[in-house]
N, C-alpha and C positions, 0 to 999 in steps of 0.2 A: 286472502285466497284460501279456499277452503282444503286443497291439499295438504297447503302449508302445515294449517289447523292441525288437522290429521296426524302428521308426520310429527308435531310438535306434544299432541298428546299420545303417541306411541312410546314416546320413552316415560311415561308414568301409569303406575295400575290405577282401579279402581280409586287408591285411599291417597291419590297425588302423594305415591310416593316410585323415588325412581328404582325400577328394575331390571333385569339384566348384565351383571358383573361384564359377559365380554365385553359390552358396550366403553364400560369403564379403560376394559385393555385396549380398545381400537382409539379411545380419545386419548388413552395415554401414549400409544404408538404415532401417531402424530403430532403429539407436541414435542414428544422427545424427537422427530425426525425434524421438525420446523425449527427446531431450536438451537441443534448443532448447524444447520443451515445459517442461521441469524449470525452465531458466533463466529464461523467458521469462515464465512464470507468477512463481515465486520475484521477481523482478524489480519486478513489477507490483504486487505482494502488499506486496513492501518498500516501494514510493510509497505504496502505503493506511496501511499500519501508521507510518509516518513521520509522513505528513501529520494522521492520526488522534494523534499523541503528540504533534504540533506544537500543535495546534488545541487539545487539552484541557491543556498547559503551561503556554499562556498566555490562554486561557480560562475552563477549570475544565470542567467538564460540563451547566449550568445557567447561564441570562441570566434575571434579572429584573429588571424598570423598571417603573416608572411611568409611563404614559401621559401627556407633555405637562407633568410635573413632574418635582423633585426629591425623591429618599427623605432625610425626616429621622426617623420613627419607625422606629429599628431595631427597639426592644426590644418592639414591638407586632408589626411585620413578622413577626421569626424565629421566635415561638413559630408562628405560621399557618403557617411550612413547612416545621417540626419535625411539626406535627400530619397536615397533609396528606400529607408526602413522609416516611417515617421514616428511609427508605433514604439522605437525605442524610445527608453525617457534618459536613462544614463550611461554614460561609459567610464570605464577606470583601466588606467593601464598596468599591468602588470609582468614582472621576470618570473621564470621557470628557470630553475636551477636543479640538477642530482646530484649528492652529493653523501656522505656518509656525516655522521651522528657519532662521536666519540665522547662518554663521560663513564666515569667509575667503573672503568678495564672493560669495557661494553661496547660495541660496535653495533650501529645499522646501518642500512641503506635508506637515504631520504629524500624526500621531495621538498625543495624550498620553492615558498612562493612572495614573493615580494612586491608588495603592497603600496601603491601611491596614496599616502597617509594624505593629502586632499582631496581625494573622492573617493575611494574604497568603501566607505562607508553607505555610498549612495547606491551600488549594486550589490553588496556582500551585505549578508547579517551576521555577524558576528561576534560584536558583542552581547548578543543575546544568550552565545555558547558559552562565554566564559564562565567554566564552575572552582578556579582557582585564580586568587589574583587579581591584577585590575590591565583591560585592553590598551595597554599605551606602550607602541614602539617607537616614542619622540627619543628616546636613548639619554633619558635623563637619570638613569640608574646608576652610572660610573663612568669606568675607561670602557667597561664591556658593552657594545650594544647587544639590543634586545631582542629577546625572539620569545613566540609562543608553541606551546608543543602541544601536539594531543594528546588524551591521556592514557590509549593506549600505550604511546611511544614512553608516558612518562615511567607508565610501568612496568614496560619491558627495558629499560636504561635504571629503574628506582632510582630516581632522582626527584626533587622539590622544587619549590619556589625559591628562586636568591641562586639556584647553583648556578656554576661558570660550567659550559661542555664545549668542546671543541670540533669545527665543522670541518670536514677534510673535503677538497674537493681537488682531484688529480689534473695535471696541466701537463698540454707537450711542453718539452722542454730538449736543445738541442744539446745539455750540457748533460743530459741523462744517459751515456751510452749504454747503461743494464735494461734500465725498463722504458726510457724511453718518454718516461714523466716524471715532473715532480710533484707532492702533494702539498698544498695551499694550505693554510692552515690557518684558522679567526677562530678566535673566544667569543662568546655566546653569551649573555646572561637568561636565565629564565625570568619572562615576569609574568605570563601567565598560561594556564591550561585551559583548553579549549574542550568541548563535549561534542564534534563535527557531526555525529549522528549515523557516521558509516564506520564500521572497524577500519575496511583498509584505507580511510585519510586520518582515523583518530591513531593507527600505529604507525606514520610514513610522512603523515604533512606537519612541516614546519612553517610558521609566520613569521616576518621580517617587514623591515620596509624594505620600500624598493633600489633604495639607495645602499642600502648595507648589504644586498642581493647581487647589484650590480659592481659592489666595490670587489663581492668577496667570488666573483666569477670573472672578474676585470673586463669587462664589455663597454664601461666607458657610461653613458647618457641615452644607455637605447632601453627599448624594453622587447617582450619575446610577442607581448601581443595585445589586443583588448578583449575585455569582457565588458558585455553591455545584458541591460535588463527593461524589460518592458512592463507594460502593466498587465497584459494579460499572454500569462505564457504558454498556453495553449497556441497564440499565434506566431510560437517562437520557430518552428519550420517554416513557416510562411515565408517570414521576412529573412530567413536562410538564403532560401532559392533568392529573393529580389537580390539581398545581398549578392551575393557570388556574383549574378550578372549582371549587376555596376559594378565592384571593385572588378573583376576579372580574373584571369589565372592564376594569378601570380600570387591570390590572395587566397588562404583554406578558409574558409564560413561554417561552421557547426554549430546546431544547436541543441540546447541540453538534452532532449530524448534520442539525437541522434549519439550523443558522446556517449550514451550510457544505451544505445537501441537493447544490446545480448539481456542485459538486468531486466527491463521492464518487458520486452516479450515477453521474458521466462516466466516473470510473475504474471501476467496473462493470460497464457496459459494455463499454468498453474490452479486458476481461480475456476478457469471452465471446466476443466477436468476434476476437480473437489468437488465442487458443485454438482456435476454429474454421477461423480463417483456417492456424493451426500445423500441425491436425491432418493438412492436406492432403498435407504431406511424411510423413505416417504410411502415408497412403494410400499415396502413390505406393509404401513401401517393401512395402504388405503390396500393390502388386499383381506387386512382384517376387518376389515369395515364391510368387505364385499363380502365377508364370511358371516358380519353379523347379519348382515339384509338376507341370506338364503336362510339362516336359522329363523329371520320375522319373519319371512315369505312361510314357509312352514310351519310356526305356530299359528299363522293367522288365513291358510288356505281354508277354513269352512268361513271366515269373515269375510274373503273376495269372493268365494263362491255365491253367497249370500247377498251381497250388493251384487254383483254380473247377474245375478239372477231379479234383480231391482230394475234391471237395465241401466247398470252405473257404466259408464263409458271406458275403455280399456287404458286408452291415452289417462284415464285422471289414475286410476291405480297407478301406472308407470308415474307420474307424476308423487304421486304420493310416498313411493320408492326411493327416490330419487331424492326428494327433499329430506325423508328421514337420513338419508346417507350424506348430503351435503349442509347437514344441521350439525352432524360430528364433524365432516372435515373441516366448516367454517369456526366451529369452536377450539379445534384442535389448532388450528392456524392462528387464531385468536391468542389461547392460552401460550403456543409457545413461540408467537414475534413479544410476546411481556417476558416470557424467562427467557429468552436469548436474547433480548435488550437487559436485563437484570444484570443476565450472566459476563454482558459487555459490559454493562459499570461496575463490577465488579474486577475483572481484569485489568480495568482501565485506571482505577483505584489504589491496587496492590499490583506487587510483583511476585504471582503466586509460580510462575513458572519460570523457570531461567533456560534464558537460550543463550547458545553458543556464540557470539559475536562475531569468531575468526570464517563460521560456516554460512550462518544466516546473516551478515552485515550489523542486526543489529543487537542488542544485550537484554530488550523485555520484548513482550508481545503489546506492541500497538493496537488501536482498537480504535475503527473510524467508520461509525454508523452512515451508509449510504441508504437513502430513502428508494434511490431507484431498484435497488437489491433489495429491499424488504417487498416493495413490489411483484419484481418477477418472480421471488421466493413466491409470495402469498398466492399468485396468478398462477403459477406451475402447480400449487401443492392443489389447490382448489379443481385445477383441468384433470388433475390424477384421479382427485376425489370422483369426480361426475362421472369420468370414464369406468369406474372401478363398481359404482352402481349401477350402468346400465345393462350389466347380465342377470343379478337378481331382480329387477324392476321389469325387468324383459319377459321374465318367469312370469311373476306372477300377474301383468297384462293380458298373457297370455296362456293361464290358468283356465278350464274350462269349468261349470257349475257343477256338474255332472259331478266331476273328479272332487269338492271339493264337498256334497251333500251324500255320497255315493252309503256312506255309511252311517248316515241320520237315521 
């Protein structure tokens, strides 16, 4: 296309060499704006995908309880949500326990979850977290059985591998007439630490089996509920709703985006509102762009004079406008989806920034390149770009001969 042409050898003199320094500042305002877009999103995408790998590791995809009991008919239970849900593949039952954390004059507040050491394995991933130790609560370690801590917990208690800590867990008791309880008390061995991927389960969740769960809460042969996993957990609300209405009232059905809905809005949000707020350094770049096409419309008003008086068509100048400005922004988008993909393996690489864990859940910045996002990125920066040319292309369309030979 011969506009193309045109717009193509506008950015070279005579001696095909390039000239124009603004030119240089409008390409570099676009890649700098395209590129905090790349990272910034990438970035944001990596907390979702993190927190979403964190949350179904050590949840599964699916919560089901009992309302105000304990589940002891399994084998009545799982055929009703094989039947309802087909799409689940596994279930594992497991105890929720609260309970406190005593070792080395140190107290917390914990979550014990207790583990059916024959199928846990089949919804949980877990031994993948292990970064101390080795995954085995068979309680082959001593007198003490075994538990695994997170490593926040393990560093706010400082304690190791091999230590004995002691679980408290308070019980009515009628022989207590001051408090009214008494506290239960089991040793612990540690055999290993876990990396859970969220702070608040790496400083609060303890592993157990489910048998050492249930001895040291005295509940007998029950558990508090199932966690089940599907293959594709996008269709994990789906088979929520089916659930509930087969099991019925009596029964609570969650699924993982629902247990965690407040987190993943917020990051949602979040992403639309940066991106909007991002876009703005897009702007500014495509209004240099529209500065440099009124500075070409003016050096080169006796050239369109010149041609319009050839009887060159108005549409091909605006044309010609148009492409020299969306020749920057396509290259501007070019150059910085390669440095804010650079910038993401880089990040992705090293641990060059440190984040708060106890604020943002997790301890580095993730980084999880979405195609669809480079996309709308590249689609939004390019529609700025075209709009941002259509007033100096407008101009000089609409340049008349007169005005452009006036002083020949």
């Amino acid at each position: 296309m011969l506009e193309l042409w045109w717009a193509y050898r506008s950015f070279f003199n005579k001696s095909n060499q390039l000239i124009n320094p603004v030119t240089f500042l409008s390409l570099f305002g676009m890649v700098i704006g395209v590129a905090a877009l790349i990272i910034v999103m990438s970035v944001i995408s990596g907390f979702q995908t993190s927190l979403s790998k964190a949350v179904t590791d050590i949840s599964g995809h699916l919560l089901v309880i009992k309302r105000g009991e304990a589940i002891d008919k399994l084998e009545v239970l799982l055929p009703k949500i094989k039947k309802a849900a087909p799409s689940v593949t596994a279930a594992t039952p497991f105890v929720h326990v609260e309970a406190m954390i005593a070792a080395k004059g140190k107290i917390s507040g914990v979550v014990i979850q207790g583990l059916d050491l024959t199928s846990y394995d089949k919804v949980f991933n877990l031994q993948s977290r292990v970064i101390e130790g080795e995954f085995d609560l068979s309680n082959k370690a001593g007198d003490e059985e075994s538990i695994i801590i997170g490593k926040g917990l393990r560093d706010k208690l400082n304690v190791k591998l091999g230590d004995i800590v002691s679980l408290v867990l308070p019980k009515n008791s009628a022989q207590s007439k001051r408090l009214g309880f008494v506290p239960q008390v089991k040793k612990f061995k540690i055999v290993a630490v876990v990396d859970l991927g969220m702070y608040e389960y790496d400083s609060r969740y303890i592993i157990t089996s489910s048998v050492s769960a249930q001895n040291l809460a005295s509940i007998g042969p029950f558990f508090t509920g199932l966690r089940l996993t599907m293959q594709n957990p996008d269709l994990a609300p789906r088979a929520s709703f089916d659930l509930s209405a087969e099991l019925g009232y009596q029964y609570l059905v969650k699924d993982w985006v629902e247990s965690h809905y407040n987190l993943f809005q917020a990051i949602k949000l979040e992403k639309i509102v940066i991106f909007i707020v991002l876009l703005f350094i897009t702007i500014a770049a495509c209004f240099n762009i529209a500065s440099t096409l009124f500075i070409s419309v003016i050096r080169k008003t006796q050239d369109i004079a010149i041609m319009k008086a050839f009887g060159t068509n108005p549409i091909k100048i605006l044309k010609f406008f148009s492409f020299q400005g969306m020749i920057l922004g396509f290259l501007g988008c070019v150059l910085g989806i390669a440095f804010g993909l650079l910038g993401c393996l880089v990040l992705n690489k090293t641990n060059i920034f440190y984040v708060p864990p106890e604020i943002y859940h997790l301890s580095h910045l993730p980084v999880d390149i979405r195609w669809l996002d480079i996309m709308v990125i590249f689609l939004s920066c390019m529609i700025l770009c075209f709009l941002s040319t259509l007033a100096p292309a407008l101009k000089a369309s609409r340049l008349l001969p007169v005005q452009g030979l006036r002083h020949e």
